[in-house]
N, C-alpha and C positions, 0 to 999 in steps of 0.2 A: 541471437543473443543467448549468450547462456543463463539460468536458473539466478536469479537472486535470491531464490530460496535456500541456493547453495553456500552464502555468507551465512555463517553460524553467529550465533547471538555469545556474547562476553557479558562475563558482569561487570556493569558499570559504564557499559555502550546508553546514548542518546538516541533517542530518534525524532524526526519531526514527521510529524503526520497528520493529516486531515480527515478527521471521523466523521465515517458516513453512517450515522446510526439507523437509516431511515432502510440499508441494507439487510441489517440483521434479520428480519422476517423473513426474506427468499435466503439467504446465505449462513444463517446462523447456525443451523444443523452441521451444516458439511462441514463450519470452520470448526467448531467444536471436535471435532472429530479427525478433523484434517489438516489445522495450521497450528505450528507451534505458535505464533502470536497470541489466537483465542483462550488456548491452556494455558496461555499468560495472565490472561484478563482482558489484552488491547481486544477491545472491540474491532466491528468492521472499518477498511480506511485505505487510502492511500497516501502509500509512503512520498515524505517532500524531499528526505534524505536521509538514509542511513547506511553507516553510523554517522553521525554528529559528532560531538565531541565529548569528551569523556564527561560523566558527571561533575568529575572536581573541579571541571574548567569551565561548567555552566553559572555565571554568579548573574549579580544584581546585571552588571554590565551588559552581557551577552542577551539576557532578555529583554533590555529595552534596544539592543539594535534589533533580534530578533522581529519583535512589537513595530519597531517603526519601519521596517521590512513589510511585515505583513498590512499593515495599514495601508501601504504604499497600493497596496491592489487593490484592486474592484473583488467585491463578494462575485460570485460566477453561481451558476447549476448546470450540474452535469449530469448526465443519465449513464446509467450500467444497464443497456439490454442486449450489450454484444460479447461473447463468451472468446474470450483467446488462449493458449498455449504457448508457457515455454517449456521445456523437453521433460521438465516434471512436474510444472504447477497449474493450473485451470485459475483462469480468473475470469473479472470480472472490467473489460477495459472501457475507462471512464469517455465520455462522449458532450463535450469538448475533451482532449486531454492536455493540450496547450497550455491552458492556465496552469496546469499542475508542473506541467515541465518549465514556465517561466520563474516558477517559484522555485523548482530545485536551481534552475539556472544561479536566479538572483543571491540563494542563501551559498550556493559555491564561490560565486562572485567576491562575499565577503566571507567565507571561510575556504580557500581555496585547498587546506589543507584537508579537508574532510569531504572529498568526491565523494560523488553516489557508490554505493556496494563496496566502496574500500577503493574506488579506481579499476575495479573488475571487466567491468564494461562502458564499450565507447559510447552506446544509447541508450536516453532514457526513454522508459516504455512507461507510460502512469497504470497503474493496475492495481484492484483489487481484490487482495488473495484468498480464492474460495476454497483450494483443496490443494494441498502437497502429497503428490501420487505416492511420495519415498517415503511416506506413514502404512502400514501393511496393516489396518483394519476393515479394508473396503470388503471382504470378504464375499469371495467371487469376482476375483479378478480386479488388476487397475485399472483405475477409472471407474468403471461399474456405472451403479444408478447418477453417481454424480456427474460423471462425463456425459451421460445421457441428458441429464437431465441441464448440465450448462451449456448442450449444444443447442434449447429449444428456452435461451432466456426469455423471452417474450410471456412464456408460461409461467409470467411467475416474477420477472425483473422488479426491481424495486423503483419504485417512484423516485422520481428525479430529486435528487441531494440539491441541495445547496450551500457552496462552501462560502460562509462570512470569515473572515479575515479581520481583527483574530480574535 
């Protein structure tokens, strides 16, 4: 799979995502420093789909299908103590990840104009972005201490999330 980190952010792009705030203590440094999301503001999460659909087309409607979408699931918890790669991002990949993939599933289902990453890629991988290597502050080299240190999550994982819906 190639990089999702590779779809550049628009203004006036949606996303839907599930905050894992309970992350931010083992993740929050590296994102700060290494995901454009965090110098956003989005805290830690996994992506359910983006893009979405443009802001202007988000109204009253689209939230209560969204709302009765999400109701339709079971709340789940899932753990992040397993570190993965794709060819530039380190994350953090969720354990169940199935739940997360049902729901991007279901929300393509009813917007099928709006795949995951723009239709870029065939699979969905659910993951939670700890560091985009193509930021050049790691200084001493890519990856560095945070490669190191996402290869030994257990030192440090964060206590298992639980996603309530919604």
């Amino acid at each position: 799979m190639t990089d999702p980190a590779e779809v550049p952010f628009r203004g006036g792009q949606t996303a839907l995502v599930v905050k894992v705030p309970e992350a931010e203590p083992a993740v929050g440094r590296w994102r700060e420093r290494f995901d454009r999301a965090a110098a956003m503001g989005v805290q830690a999460h996994v992506t359910v789909l983006y893009p979405f659909l443009d802001s202007g087309k988000v109204d009253g409607l689209v939230m209560d299908r969204l709302r009765g979408l999400f109701i339709a699931h079971a709340a789940f918890t899932a753990r992040f103590d397993r570190c993965g790669r794709f060819p530039e991002v380190l994350y953090l990949a969720p354990e169940p990840g199935d739940p997360f993939k049902r729901l991007t599933e279901a929300v393509v289902t009813l917007w099928p104009e709006a795949p995951p990453y723009g239709g870029r890629f065939a699979e969905i991988v659910p993951h939670l972005t700890v560091a985009d290597l193509r930021i050049r502050r790691w200084g001493g080299g890519r990856g560095g201490a945070c490669a190191r240190r996402c290869a030994r999550p257990s030192d440090g994982a964060p206590p298992p999330a639980r996603a309530t819906l919604p």
